[in-house]
C-alpha positions, 0 to 999 in steps of 0.5 A: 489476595486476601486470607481465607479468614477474611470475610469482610474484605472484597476482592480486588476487581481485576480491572481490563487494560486499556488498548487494543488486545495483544494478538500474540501474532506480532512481527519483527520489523524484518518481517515486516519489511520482508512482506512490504519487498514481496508485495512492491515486487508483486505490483511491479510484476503485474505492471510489467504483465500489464505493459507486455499485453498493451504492447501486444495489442498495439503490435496488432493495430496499424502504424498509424492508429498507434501513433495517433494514441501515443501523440494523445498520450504525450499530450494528456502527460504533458498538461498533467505534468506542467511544472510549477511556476515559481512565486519570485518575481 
């Protein structure tokens, strides 16, 4: 700040304050992990809503078409999770 008296002085420029501008709407980390325990329950929920209607509609197919799907779905999670072989001779 300079005297009103003072006329050959400049204002100081104010200068902008680098990084992203405060919001005023930032959480606590309680809140924060309060939201990431609402949202993991939620995908549990719509996994388990997703498995009661595959279920549902296996019941309606005959025995042997379900076993059929669930040989070529154990065959497909075998040759995704084939364990790694170690390096040591």
């Amino acid at each position: 700040m300079k005297q009103p008296e003072d006329t050959k002085t400049l204002e100081l420029l104010l200068l902008k304050r680098r990084g992203r501008p405060s919001t005023g709407k930032a959480k606590t980390p309680a809140q924060r992990q309060q939201a990431y325990r609402i949202r993991q329950s939620v995908k549990v929920d719509n996994f388990q809503l997703a498995a009661a209607d595959l279920l549902l509609a296996w019941s309606e197919l005959p025995d042997e078409v379900v076993r059929k799907l669930l040989a070529k779905f154990k065959r497909a999670v075998k040759a995704v999770c084939v364990p790694k072989r170690s390096s040591a001779p």
